[in-house]
N, CA, C and O atoms as a Tinker XYZ file with bonds, in Angstrom:
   536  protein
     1  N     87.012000  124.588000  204.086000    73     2
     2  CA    87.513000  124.486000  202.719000    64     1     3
     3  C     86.387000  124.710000  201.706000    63     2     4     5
     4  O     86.680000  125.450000  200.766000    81     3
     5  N     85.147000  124.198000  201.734000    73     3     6
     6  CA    83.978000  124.227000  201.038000    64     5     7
     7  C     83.810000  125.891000  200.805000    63     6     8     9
     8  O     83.588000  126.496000  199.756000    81     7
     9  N     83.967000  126.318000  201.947000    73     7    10
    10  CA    83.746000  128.031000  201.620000    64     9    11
    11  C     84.010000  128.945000  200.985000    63    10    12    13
    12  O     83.368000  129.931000  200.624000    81    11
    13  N     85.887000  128.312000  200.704000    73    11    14
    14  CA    87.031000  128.772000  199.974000    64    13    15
    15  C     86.523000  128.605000  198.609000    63    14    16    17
    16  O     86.353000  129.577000  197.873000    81    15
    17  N     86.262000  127.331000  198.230000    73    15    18
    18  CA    85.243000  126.966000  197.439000    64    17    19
    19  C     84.467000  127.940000  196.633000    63    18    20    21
    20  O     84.664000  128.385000  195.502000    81    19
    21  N     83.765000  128.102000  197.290000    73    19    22
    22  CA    82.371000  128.445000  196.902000    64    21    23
    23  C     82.931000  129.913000  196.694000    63    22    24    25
    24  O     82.498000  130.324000  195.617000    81    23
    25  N     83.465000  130.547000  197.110000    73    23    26
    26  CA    84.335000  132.123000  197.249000    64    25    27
    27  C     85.014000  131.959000  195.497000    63    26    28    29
    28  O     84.683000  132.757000  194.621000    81    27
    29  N     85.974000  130.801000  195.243000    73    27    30
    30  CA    86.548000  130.641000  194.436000    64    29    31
    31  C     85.637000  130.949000  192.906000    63    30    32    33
    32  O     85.933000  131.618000  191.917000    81    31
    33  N     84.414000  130.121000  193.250000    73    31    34
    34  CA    83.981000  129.891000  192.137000    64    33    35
    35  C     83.014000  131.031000  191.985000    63    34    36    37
    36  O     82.773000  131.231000  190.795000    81    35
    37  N     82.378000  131.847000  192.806000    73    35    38
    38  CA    81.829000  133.066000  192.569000    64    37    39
    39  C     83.152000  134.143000  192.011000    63    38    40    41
    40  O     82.883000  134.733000  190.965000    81    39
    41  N     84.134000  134.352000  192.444000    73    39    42
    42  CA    84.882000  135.030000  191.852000    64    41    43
    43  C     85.064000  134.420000  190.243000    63    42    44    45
    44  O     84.976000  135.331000  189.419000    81    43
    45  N     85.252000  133.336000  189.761000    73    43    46
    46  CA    86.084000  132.898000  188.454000    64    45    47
    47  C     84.570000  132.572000  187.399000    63    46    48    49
    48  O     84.754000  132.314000  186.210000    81    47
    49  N     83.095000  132.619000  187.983000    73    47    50
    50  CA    82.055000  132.944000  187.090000    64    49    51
    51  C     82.175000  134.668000  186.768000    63    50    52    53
    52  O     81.838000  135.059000  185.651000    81    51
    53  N     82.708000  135.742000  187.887000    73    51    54
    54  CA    82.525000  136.746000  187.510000    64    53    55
    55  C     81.169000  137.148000  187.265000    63    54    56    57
    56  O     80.096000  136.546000  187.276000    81    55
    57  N     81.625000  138.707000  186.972000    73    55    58
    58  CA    80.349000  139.968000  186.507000    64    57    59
    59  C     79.859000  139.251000  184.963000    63    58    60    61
    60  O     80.447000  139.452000  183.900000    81    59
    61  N     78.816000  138.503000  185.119000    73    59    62
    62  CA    78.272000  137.722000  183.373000    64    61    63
    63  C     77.588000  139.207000  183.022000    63    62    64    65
    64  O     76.595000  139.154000  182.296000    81    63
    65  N     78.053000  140.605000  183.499000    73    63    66
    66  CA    77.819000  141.754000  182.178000    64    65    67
    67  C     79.279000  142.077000  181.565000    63    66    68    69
    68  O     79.460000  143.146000  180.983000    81    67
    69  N     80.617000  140.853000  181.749000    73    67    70
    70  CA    81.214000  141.242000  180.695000    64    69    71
    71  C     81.300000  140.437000  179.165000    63    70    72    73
    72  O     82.100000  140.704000  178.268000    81    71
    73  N     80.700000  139.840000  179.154000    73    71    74
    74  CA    79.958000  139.043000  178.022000    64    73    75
    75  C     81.538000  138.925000  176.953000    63    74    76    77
    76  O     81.994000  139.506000  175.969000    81    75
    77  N     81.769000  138.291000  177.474000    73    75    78
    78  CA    83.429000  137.968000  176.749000    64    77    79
    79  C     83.247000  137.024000  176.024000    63    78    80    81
    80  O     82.503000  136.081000  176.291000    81    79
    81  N     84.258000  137.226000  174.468000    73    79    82
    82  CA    83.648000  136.128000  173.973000    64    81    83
    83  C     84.920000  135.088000  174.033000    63    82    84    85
    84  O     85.918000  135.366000  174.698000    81    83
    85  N     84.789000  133.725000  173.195000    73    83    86
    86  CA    85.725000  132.870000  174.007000    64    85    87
    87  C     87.128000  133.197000  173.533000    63    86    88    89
    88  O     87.957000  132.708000  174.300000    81    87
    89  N     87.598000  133.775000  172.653000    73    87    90
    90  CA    88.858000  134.125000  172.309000    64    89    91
    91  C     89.267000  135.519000  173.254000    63    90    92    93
    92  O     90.430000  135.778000  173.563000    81    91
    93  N     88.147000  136.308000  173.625000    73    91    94
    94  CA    89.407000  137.206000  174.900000    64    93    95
    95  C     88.919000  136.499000  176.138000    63    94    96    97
    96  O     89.452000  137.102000  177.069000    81    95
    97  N     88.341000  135.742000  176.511000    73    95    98
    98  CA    88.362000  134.782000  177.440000    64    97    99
    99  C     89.794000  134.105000  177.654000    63    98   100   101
   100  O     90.644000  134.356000  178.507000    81    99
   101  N     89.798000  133.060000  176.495000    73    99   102
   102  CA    91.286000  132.654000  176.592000    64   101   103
   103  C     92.718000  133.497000  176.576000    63   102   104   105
   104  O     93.831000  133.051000  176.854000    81   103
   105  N     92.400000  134.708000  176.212000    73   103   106
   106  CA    93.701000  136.070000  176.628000    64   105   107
   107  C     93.773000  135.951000  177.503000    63   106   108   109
   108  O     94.817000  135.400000  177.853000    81   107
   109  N     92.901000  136.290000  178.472000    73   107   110
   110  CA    92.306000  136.647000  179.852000    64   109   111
   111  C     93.467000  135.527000  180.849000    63   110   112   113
   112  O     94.436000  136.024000  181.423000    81   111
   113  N     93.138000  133.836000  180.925000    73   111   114
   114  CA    93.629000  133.297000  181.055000    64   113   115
   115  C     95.280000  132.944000  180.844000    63   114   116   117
   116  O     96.197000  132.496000  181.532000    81   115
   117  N     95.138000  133.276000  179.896000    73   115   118
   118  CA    96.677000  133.059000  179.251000    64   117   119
   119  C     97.407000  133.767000  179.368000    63   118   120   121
   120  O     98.517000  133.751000  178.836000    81   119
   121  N     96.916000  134.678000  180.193000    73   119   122
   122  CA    97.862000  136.791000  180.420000    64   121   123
   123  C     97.791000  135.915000  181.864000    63   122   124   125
   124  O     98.974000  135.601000  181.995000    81   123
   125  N     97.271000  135.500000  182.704000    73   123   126
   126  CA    97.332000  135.029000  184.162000    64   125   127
   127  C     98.044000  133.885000  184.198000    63   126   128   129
   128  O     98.655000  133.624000  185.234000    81   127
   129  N     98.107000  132.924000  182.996000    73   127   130
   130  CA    99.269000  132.026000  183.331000    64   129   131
   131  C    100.591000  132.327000  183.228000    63   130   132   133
   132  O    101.513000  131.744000  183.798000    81   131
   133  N    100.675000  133.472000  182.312000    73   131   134
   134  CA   102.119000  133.923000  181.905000    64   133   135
   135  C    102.591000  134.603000  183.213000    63   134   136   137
   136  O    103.789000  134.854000  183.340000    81   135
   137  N    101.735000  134.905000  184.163000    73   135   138
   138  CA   101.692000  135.957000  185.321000    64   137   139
   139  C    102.418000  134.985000  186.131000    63   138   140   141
   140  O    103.546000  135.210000  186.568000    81   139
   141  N    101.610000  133.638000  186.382000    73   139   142
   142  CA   101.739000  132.811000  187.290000    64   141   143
   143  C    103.276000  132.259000  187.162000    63   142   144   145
   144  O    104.125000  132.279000  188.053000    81   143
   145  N    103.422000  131.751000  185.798000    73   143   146
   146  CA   104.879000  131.154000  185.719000    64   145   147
   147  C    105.382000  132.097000  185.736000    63   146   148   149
   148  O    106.493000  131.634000  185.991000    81   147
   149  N    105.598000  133.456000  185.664000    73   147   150
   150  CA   107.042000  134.042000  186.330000    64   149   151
   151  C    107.182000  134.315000  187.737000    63   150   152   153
   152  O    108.214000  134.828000  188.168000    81   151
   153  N    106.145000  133.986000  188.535000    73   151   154
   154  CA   106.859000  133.773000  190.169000    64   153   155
   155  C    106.760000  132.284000  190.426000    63   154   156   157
   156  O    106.828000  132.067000  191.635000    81   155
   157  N    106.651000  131.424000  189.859000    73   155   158
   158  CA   106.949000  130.055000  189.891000    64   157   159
   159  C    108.303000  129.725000  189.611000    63   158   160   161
   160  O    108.642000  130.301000  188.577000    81   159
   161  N    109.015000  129.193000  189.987000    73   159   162
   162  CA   110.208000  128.482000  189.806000    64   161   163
   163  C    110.172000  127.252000  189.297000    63   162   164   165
   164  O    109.552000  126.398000  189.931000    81   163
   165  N    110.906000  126.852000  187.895000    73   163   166
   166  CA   111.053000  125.568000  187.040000    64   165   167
   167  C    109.650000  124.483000  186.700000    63   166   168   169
   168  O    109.560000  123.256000  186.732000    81   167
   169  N    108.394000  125.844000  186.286000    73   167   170
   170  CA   107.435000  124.895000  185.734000    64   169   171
   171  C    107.346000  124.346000  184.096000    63   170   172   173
   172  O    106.714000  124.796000  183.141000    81   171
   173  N    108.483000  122.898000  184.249000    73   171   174
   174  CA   108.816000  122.556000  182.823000    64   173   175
   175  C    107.619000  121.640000  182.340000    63   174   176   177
   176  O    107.526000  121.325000  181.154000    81   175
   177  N    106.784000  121.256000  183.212000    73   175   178
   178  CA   105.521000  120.338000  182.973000    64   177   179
   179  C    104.313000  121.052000  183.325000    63   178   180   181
   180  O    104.184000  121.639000  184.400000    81   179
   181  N    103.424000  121.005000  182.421000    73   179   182
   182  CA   102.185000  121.916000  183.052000    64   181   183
   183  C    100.314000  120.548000  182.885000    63   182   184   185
   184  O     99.614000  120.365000  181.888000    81   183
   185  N    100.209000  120.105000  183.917000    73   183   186
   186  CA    98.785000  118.988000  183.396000    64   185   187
   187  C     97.790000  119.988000  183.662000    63   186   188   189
   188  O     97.878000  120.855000  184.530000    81   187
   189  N     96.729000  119.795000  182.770000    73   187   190
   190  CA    95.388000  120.534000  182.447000    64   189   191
   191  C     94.601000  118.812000  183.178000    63   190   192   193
   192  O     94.861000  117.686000  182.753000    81   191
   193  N     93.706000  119.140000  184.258000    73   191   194
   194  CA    93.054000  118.268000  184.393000    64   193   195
   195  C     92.045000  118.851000  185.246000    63   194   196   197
   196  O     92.110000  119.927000  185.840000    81   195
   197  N     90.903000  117.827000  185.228000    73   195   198
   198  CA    89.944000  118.180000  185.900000    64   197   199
   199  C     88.323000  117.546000  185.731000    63   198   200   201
   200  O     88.407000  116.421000  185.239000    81   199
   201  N     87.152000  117.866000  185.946000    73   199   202
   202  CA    86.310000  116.803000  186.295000    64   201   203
   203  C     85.312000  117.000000  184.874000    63   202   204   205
   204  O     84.257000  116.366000  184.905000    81   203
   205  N     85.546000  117.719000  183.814000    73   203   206
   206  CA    85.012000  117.901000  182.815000    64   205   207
   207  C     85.785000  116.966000  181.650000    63   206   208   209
   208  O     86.833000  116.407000  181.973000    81   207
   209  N     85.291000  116.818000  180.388000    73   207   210
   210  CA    85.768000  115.646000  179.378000    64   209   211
   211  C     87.239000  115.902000  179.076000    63   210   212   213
   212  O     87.493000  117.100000  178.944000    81   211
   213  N     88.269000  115.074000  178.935000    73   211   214
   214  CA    89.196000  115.095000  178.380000    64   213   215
   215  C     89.176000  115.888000  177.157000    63   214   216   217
   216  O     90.136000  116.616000  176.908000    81   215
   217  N     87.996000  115.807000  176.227000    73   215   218
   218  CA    88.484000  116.294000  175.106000    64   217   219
   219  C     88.238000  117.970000  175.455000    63   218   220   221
   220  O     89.090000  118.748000  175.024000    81   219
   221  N     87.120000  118.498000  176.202000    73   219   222
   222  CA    87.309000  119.580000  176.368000    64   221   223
   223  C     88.841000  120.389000  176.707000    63   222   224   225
   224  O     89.510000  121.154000  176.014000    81   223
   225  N     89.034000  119.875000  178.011000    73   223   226
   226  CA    90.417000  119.755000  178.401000    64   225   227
   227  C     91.434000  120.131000  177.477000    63   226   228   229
   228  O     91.859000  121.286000  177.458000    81   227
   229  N     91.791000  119.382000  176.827000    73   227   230
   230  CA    92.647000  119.499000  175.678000    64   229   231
   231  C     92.249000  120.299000  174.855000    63   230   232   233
   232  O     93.133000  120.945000  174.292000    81   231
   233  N     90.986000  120.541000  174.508000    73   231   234
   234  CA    91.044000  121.872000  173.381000    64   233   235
   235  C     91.029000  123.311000  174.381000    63   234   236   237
   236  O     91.349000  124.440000  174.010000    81   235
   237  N     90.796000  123.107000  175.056000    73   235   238
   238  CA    91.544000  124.582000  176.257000    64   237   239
   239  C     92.677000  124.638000  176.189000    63   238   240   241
   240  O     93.053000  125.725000  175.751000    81   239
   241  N     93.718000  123.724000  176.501000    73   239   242
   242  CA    95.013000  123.646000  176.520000    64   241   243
   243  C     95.534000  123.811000  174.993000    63   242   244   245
   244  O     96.145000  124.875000  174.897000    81   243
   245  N     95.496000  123.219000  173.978000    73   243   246
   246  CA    95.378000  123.427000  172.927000    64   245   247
   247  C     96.026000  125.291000  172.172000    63   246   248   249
   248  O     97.084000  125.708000  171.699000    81   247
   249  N     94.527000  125.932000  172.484000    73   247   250
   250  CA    94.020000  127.118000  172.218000    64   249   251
   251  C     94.812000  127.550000  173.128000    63   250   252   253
   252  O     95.579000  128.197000  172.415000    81   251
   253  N     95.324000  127.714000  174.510000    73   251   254
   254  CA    96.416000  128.620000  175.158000    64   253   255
   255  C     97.887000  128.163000  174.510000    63   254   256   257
   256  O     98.906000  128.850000  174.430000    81   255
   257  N     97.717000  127.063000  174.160000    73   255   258
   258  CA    99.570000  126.334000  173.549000    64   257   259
   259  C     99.654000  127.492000  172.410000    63   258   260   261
   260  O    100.488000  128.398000  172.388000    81   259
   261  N     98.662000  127.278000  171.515000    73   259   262
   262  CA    98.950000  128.409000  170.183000    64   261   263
   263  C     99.376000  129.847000  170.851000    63   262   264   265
   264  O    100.110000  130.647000  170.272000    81   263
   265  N     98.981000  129.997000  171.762000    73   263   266
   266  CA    98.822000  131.365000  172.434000    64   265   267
   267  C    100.554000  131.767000  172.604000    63   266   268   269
   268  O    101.145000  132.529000  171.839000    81   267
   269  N    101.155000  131.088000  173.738000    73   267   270
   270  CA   102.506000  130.529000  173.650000    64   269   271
   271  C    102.944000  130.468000  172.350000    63   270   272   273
   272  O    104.103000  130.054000  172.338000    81   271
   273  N    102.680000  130.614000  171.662000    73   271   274
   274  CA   103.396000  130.275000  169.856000    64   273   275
   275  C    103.402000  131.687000  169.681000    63   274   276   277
   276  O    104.334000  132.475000  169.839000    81   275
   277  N    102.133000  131.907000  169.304000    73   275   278
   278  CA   102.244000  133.329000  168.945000    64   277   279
   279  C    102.890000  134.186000  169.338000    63   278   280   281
   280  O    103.364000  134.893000  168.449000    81   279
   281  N    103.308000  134.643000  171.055000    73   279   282
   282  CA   103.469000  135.773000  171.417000    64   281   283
   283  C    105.168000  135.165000  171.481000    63   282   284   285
   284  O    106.074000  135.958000  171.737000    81   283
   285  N    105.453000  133.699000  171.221000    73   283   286
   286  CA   106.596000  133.495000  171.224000    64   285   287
   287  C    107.367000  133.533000  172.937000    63   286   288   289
   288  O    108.482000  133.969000  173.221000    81   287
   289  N    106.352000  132.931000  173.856000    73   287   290
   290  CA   106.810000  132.674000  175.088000    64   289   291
   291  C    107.638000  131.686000  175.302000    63   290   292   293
   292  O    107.770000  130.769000  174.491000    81   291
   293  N    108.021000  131.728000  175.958000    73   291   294
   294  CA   108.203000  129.951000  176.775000    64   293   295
   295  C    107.477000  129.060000  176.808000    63   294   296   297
   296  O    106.621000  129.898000  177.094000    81   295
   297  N    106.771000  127.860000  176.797000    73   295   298
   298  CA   105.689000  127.563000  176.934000    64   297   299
   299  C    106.202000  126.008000  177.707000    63   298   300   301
   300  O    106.809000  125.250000  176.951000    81   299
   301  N    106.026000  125.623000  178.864000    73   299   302
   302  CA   106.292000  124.844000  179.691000    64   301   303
   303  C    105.197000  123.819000  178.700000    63   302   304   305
   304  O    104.276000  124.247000  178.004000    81   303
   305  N    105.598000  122.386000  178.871000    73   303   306
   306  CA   105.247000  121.044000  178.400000    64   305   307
   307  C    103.812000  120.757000  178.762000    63   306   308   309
   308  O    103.786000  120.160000  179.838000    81   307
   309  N    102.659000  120.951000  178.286000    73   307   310
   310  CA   101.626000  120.807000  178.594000    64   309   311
   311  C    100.960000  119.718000  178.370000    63   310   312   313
   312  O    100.905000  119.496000  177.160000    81   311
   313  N    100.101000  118.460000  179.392000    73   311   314
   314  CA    99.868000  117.735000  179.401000    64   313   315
   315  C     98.196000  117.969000  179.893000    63   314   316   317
   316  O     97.631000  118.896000  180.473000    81   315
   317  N     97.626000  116.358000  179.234000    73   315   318
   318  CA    96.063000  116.763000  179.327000    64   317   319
   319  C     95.426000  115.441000  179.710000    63   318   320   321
   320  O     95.385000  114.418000  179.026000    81   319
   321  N     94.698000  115.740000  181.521000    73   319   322
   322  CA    94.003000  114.175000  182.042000    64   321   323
   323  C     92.478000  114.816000  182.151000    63   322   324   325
   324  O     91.934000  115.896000  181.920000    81   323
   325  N     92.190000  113.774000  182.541000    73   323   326
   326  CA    90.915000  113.577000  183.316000    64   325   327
   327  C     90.737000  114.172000  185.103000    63   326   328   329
   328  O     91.290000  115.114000  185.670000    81   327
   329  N     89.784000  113.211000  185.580000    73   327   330
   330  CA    89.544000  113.582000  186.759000    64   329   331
   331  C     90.858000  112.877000  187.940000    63   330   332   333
   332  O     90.920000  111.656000  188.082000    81   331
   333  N     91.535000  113.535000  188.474000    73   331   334
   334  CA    92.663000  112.501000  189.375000    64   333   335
   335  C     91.993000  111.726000  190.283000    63   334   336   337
   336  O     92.644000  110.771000  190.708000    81   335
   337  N     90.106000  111.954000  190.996000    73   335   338
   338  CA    89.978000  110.770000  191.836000    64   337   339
   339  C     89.419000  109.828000  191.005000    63   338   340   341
   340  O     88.833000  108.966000  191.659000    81   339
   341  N     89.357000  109.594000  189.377000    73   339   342
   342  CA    88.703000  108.288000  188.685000    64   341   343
   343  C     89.404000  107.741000  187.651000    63   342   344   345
   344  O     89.002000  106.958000  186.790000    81   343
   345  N     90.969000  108.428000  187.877000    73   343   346
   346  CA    91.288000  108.169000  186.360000    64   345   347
   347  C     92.657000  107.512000  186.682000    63   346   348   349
   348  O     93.132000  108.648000  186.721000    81   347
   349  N     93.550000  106.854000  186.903000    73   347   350
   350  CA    94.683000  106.302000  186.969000    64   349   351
   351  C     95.922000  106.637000  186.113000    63   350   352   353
   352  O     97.112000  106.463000  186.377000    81   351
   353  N     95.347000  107.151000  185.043000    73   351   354
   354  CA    96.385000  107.974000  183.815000    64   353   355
   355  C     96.620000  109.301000  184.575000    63   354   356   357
   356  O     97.769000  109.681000  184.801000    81   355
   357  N     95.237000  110.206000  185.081000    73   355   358
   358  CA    95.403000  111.534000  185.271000    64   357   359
   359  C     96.773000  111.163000  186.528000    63   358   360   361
   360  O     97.975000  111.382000  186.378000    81   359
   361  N     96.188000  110.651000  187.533000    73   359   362
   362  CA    97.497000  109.973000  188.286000    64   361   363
   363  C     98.845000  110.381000  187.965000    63   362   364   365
   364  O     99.433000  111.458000  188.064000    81   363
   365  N     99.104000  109.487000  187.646000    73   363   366
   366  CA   100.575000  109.361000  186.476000    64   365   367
   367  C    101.027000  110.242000  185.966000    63   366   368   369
   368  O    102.169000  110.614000  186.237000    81   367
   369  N    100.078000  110.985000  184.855000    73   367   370
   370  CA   100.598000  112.292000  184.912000    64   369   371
   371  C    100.760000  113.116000  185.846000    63   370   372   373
   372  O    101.747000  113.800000  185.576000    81   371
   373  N    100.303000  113.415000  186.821000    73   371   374
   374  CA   100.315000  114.617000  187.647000    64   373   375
   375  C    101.804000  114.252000  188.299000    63   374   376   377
   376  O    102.607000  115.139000  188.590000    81   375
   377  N    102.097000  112.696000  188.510000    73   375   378
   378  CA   103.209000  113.027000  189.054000    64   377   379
   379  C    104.588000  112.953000  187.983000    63   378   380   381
   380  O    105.737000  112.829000  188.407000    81   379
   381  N    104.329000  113.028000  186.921000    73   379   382
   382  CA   105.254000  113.848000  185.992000    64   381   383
   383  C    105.498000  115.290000  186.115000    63   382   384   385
   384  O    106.521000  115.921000  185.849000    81   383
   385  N    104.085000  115.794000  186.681000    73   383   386
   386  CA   104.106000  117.353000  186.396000    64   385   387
   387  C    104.603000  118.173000  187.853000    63   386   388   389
   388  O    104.569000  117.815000  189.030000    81   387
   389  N    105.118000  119.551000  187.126000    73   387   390
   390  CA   105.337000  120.623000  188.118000    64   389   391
   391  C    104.673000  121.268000  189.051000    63   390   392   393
   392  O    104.922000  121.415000  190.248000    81   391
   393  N    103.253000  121.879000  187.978000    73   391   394
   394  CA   101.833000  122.166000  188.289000    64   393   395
   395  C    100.929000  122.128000  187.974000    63   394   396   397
   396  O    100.910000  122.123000  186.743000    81   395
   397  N     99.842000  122.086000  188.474000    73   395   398
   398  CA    98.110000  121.369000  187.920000    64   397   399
   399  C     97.821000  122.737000  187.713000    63   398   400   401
   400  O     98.391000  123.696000  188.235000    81   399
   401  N     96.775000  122.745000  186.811000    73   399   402
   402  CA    95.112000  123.478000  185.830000    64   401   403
   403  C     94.398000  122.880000  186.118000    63   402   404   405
   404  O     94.385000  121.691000  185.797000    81   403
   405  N     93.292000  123.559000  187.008000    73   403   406
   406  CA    92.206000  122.747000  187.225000    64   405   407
   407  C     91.496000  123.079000  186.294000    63   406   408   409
   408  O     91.699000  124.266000  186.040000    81   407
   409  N     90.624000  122.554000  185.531000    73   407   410
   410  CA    89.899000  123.427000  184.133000    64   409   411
   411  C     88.210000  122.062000  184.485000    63   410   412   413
   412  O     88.232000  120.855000  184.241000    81   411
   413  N     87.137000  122.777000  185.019000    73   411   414
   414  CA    86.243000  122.790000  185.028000    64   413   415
   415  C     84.934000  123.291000  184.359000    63   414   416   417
   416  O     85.284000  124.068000  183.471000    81   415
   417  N     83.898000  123.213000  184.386000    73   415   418
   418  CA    82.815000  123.602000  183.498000    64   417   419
   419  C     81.438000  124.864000  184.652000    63   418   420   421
   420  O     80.905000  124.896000  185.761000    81   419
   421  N     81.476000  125.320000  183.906000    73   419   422
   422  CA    80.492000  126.515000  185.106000    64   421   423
   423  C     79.058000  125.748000  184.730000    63   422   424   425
   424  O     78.759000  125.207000  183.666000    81   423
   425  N     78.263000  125.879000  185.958000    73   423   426
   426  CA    77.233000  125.590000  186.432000    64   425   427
   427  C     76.909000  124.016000  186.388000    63   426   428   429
   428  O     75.799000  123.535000  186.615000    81   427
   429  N     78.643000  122.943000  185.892000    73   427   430
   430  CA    78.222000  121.549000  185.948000    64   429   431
   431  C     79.136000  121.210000  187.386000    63   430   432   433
   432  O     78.780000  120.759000  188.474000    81   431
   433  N     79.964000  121.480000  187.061000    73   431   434
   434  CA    81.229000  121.140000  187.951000    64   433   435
   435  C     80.697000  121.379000  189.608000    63   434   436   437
   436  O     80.219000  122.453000  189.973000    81   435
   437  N     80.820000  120.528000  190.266000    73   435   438
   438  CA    80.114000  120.054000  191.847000    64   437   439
   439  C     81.469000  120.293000  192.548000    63   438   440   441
   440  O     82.406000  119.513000  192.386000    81   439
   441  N     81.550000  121.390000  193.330000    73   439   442
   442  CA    81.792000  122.017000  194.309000    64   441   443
   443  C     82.445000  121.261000  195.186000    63   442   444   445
   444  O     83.385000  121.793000  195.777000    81   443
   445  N     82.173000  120.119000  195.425000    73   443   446
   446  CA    82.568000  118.844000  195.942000    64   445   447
   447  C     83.790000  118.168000  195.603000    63   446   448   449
   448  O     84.775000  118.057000  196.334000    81   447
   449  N     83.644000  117.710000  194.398000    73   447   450
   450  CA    84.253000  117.229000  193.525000    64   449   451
   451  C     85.652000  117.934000  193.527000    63   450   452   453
   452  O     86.714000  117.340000  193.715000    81   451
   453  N     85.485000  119.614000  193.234000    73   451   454
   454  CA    86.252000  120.084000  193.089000    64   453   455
   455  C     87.310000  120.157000  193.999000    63   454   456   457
   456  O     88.497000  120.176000  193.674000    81   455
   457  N     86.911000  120.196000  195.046000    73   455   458
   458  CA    87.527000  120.221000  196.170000    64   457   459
   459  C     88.312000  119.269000  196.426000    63   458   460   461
   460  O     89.443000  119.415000  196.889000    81   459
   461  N     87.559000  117.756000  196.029000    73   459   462
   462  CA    88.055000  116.508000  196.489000    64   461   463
   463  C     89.837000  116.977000  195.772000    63   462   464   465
   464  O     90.891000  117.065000  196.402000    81   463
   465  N     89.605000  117.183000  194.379000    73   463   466
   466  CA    90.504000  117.002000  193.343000    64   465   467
   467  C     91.688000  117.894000  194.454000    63   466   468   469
   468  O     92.565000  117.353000  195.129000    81   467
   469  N     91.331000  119.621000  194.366000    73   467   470
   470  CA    92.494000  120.134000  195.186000    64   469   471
   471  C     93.159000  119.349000  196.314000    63   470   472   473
   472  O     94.346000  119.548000  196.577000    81   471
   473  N     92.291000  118.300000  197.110000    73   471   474
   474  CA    93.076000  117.613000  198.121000    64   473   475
   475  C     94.283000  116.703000  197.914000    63   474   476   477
   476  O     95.319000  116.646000  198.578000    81   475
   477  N     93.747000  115.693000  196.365000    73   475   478
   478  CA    94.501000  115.030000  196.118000    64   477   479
   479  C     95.686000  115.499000  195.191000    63   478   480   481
   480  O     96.578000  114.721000  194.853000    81   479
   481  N     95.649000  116.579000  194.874000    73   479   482
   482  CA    96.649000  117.320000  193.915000    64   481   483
   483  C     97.481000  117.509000  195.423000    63   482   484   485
   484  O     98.507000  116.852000  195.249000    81   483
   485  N     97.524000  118.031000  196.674000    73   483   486
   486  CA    98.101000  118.586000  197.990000    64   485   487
   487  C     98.584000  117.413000  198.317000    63   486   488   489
   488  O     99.788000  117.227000  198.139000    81   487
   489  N     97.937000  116.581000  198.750000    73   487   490
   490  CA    98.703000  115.205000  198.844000    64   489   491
   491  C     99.870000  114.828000  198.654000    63   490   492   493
   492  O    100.817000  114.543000  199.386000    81   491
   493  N     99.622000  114.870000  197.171000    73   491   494
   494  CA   100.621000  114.308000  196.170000    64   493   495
   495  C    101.769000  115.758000  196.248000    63   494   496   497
   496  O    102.927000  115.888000  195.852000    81   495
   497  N    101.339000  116.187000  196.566000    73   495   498
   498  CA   102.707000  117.336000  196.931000    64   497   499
   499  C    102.874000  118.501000  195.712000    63   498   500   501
   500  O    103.925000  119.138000  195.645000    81   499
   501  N    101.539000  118.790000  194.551000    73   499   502
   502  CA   101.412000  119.254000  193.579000    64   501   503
   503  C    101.008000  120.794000  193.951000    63   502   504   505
   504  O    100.526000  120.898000  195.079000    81   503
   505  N    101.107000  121.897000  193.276000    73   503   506
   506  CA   100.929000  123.413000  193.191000    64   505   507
   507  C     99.638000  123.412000  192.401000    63   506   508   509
   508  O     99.660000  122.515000  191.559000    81   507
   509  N     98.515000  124.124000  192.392000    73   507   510
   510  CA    97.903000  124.455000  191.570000    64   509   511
   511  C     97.670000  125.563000  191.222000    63   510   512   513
   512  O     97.109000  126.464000  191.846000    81   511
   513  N     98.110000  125.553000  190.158000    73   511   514
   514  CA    98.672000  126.709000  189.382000    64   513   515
   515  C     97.399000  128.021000  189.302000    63   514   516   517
   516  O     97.457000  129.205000  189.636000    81   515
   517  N     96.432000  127.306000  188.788000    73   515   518
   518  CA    95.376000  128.012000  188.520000    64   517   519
   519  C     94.193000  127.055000  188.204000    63   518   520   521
   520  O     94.212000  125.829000  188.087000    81   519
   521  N     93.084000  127.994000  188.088000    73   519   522
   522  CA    91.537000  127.202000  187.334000    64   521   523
   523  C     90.573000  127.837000  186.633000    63   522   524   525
   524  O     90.122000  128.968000  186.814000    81   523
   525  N     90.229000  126.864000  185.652000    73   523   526
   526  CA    89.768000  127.244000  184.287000    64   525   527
   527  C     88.544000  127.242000  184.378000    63   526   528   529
   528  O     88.230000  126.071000  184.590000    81   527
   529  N     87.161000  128.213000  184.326000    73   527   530
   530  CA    86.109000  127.314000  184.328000    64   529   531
   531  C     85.693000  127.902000  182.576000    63   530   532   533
   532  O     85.845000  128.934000  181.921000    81   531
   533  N     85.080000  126.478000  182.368000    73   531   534
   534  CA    84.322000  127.067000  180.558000    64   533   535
   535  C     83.050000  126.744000  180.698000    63   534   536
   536  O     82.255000  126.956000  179.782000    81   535
C-alpha cells in the first residue's frame, strides 16, 4: 500500500515546469471532480478532509463551491473536517457523507498518515473520491 502511496503522490506533485497558478490549479481539480461525480452514483454529501488545517480545508472547498456556482452545476453538499484518525467530528461527518476529498499539503503531508486516513475512510465503508494536494 505504501507504494501505491508514494506512486500517488509523485503523480498529484506533477511536472513543477507547469507552474500553475492557484486559480487554474483549482479548474484543474474541479474539471476532475465534475468528471468523478458523473460515474458516481448519488454523491449528495461530499467531506473535504484530511491531515492539513481545517481552515485550509475549507478554503479549498470553498473556492471549488463558487466554482459549482458559476458554471451552474450540481454541486453535491460539501462538508469540511479535520484528520479522521484525531478528530471525532471528522468521524461523524464522514459517516454523513457519500464520498471523501482527501486534501493534503505537498512536501508536509507524511505518507503514512496518509495512508492511515485511506484505511479508515475503507473501513468505514467510504469511496474516495479524489485528493487534493496544496
Amino acid at each position: 500500500m505504501a507504494r501505491f502511496i508514494d506512486k500517488w503522490i509523485e503523480k498529484l506533485e506533477g511536472n513543477k515546469d507547469y507552474n500553475l497558478s492557484e486559480e487554474d490549479a483549482l479548474r484543474i481539480v474541479f474539471e476532475n471532480i465534475i468528471a468523478s461525480l458523473k460515474q458516481t452514483v448519488n454523491v449528495n454529501k461530499l467531506l473535504f478532509a484530511g491531515s492539513i488545517s481545517k481552515d485550509d480545508i475549507s478554503h479549498v472547498g470553498q473556492r471549488l463551491s463558487s466554482l459549482f456556482t458559476e458554471r451552474n452545476e450540481n454541486c453535491p453538499q460539501f462538508l469540511f473536517a479535520g484528520n479522521v484518525l484525531a478528530d471525532p467530528e471528522t468521524i461523524d461527518k464522514a459517516a454523513q457523507c457519500d464520498s471523501i476529498i482527501l486534501v493534503e499539503r505537498k512536501n508536509e503531508s507524511a505518507i503514512t498518515e496518509i495512508e492511515k486516513q485511506i484505511m479508515a475512510y475503507q473501513d468505514m465503508g467510504k469511496k474516495i473520491l479524489g485528493y487534493i494536494m496544496v
